[in-house]
C-alpha positions in Angstrom: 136.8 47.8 -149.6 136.0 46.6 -146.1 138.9 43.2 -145.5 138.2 40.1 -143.9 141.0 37.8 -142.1 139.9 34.1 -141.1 141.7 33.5 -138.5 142.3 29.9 -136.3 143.4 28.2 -139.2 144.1 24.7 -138.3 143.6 22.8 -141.6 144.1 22.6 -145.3 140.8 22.1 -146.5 139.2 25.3 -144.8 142.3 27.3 -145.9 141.3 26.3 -149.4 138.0 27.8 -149.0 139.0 30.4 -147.0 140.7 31.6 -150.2 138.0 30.3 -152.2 135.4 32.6 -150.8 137.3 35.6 -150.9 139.0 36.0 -147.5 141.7 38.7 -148.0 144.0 36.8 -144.6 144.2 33.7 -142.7 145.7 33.2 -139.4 147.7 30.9 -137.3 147.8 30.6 -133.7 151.3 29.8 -132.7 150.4 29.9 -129.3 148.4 28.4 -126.3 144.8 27.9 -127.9 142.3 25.6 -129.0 143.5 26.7 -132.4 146.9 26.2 -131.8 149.2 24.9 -134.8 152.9 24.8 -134.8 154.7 26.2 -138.0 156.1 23.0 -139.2 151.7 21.7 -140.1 151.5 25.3 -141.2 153.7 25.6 -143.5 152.2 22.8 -145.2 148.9 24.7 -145.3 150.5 28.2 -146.2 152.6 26.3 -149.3 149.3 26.0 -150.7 147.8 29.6 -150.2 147.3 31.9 -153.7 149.3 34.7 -154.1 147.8 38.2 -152.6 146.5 36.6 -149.6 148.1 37.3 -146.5 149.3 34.8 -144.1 149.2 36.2 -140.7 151.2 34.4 -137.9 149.4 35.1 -133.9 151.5 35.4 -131.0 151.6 35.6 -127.2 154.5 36.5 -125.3 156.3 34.7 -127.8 160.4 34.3 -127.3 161.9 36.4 -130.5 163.5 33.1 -132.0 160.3 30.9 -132.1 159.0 33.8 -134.0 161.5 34.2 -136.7 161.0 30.6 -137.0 157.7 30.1 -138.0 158.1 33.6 -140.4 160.8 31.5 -141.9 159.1 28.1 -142.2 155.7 29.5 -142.8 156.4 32.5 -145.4 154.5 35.1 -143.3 153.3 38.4 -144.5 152.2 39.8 -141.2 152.7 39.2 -137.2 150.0 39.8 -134.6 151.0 39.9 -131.4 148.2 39.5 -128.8 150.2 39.9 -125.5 151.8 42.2 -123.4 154.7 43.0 -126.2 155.9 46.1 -125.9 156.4 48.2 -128.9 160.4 47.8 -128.4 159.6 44.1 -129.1 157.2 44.9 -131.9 159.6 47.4 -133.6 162.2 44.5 -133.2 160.2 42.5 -136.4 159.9 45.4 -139.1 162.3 44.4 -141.2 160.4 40.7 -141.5 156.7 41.4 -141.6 154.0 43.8 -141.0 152.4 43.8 -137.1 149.2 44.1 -135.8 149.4 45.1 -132.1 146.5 43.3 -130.4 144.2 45.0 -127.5 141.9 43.2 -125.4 138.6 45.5 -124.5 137.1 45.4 -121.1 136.3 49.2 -120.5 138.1 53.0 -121.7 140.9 52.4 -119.7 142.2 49.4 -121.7 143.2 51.7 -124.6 145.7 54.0 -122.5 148.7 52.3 -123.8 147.8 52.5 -127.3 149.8 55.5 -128.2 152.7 53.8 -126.9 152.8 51.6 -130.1 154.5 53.8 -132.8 156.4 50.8 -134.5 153.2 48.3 -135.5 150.7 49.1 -138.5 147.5 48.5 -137.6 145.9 48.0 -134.2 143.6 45.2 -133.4 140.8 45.2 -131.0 139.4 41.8 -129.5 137.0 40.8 -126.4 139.2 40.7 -123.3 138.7 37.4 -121.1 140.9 36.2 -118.0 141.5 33.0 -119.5 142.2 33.2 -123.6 143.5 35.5 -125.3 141.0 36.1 -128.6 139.0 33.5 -129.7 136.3 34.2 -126.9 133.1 34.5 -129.6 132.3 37.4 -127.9 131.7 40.7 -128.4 132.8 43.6 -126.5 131.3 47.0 -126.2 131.9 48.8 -129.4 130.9 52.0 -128.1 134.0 52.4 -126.5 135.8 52.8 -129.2 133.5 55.2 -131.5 134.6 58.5 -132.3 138.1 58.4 -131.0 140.9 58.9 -133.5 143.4 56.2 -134.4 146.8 56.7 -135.9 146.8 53.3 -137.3 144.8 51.4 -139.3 142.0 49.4 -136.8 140.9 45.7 -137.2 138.0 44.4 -135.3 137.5 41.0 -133.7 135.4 39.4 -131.0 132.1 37.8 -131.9 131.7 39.2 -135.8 129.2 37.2 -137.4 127.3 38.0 -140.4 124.1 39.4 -138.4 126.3 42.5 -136.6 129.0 43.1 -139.1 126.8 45.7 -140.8 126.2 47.6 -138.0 129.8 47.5 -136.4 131.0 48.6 -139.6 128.9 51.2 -139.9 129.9 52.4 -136.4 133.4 52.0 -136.4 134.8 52.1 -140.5 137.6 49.4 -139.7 139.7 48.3 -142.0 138.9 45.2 -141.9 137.5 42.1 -139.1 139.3 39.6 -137.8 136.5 36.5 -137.5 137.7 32.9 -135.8 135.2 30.9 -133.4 131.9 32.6 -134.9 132.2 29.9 -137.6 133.4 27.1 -136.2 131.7 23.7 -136.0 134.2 22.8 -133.4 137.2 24.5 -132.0 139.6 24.5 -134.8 137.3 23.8 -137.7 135.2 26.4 -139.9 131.6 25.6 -141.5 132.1 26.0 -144.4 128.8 27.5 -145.0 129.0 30.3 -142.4 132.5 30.9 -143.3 131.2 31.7 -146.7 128.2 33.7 -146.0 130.3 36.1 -143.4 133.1 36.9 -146.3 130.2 37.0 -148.3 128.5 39.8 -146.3 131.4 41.7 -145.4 132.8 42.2 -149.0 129.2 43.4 -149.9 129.7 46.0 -147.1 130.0 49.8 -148.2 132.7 51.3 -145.9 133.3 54.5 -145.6 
C-alpha cells in the first residue's frame, strides 16, 4: 500500500489528526523554515504519537551533535536529510535511524549524484528552489524521473495534492509521498479537511 508522510509538523493538534486520518509519518523541520520546530516543542508532540507511526526528523546541513539530539529528545524513527550531506555523513547515523537522502529536481542532471548514496534507504525527490529547501508547493517535472531504475525505495514530494496524486502514482509507483504546504491554511498549520481528504485519496490508491 501506497504511504503517506505529513510533513511540517508544527503542532499537537494536527499531529493528532495526522494520525487520526491514517498518515503512516509525520515530520519535523529542524531546520531554517517556515515550519521550523526545535526538538525540545517536538518532543512534546512526538510523546503523544501512536505506536507504528513513524516520526521523521528533516535536516539541512545539520552539525552531527544537534542531530543526535533531537533523535534523543524526540524518539525518532527516521532522518531526512535535505542538503548537501554526503553519504559519509549519512552512513555516520545508521546505527540510530533510518535516512532518507533528499534531492531537489530542476532537470536530469540533478540526479547524477544519486548512486553515490549507498548508506541511506530510501531516496526522496522534491521541487528544487534557490531559496527553501522543500516546502515550495510546487511540483517539478515528473517525467524526469519515469522509467529510470532506483536502488532504493523513492518518496515523492513537491506540490501532491489530492487532484495529481493519482496520476503521479500511476507514473512513478513510489513508495510513498511526502505532502507539507499543499494543506496548509497558513505556513505551519494543516486544514484539517484537506489533510484528510489527501491521506484519504492516497490510501485508496492501487500501487503497483
Amino acid at each position: 500500500m501506497l504511504k503517506i508522510k505529513i510533513c511540517g509538523i508544527t503542532n499537537a493538534e494536527d499531529a493528532q489528526r495526522a494520525c487520526e486520518y491514517g498518515a503512516d509519518a509525520l515530520g519535523f523541520v529542524f531546520a531554517k523554515s517556515p515550519r521550523m520546530i526545535n526538538p525540545e516543542n517536538a518532543s512534546r508532540i512526538t510523546r503523544q504519537i501512536p505506536p507504528f507511526i513513524a516520526k521523521v526528523g528533516v535536516f539541512v546541513d545539520a552539525d552531527k551533535a544537534f542531530v543526535i539530539k533531537a533523535i534523543k529528545k524526540c524518539k525518532l524513527d527516521t532522518l531526512q536529510f535535505h542538503g548537501h550531506e554526503s553519504d559519509k555523513y549519512c552512513s555516520f547515523f545508521r546505527k540510530y535511524c533510518k535516512i532518507i537522502k533528499a534531492f531537489r529536481i530542476k532537470e536530469s542532471s540533478d540526479m547524477e549524484s544519486i548512486e553515490k548514496y549507498i548508506h541511506v534507504n530510501a531516496y526522496l525527490f522534491d521541487s528544487y528552489s534557490r531559496d527553501i529547501y522543500g516546502g515550495t508547493g510546487i511540483a517539478f517535472a515528473h517525467g524526469l524521473l519515469k522509467n529510470r531504475n532506483f536502488k532504493r525505495p523513492i518518496i515523492i514530494a513537491g506540490g501532491i495534492n489530492e487532484k495529481n496524486c493519482g496520476q503521479i502514482a500511476a507514473l512513478l509507483h513510489p513508495f510513498a509521498f511526502d505532502v507539507s504546504s499543499s494543506i496548509e491554511s497558513n505556513p505551519g498549520k494543516k486544514d484539517l479537511g484537506k489533510m484528510k481528504n489527501i491521506i484519504k485519496k492516497v490510501k485508496l490508491i492501487k500501487n503497483s
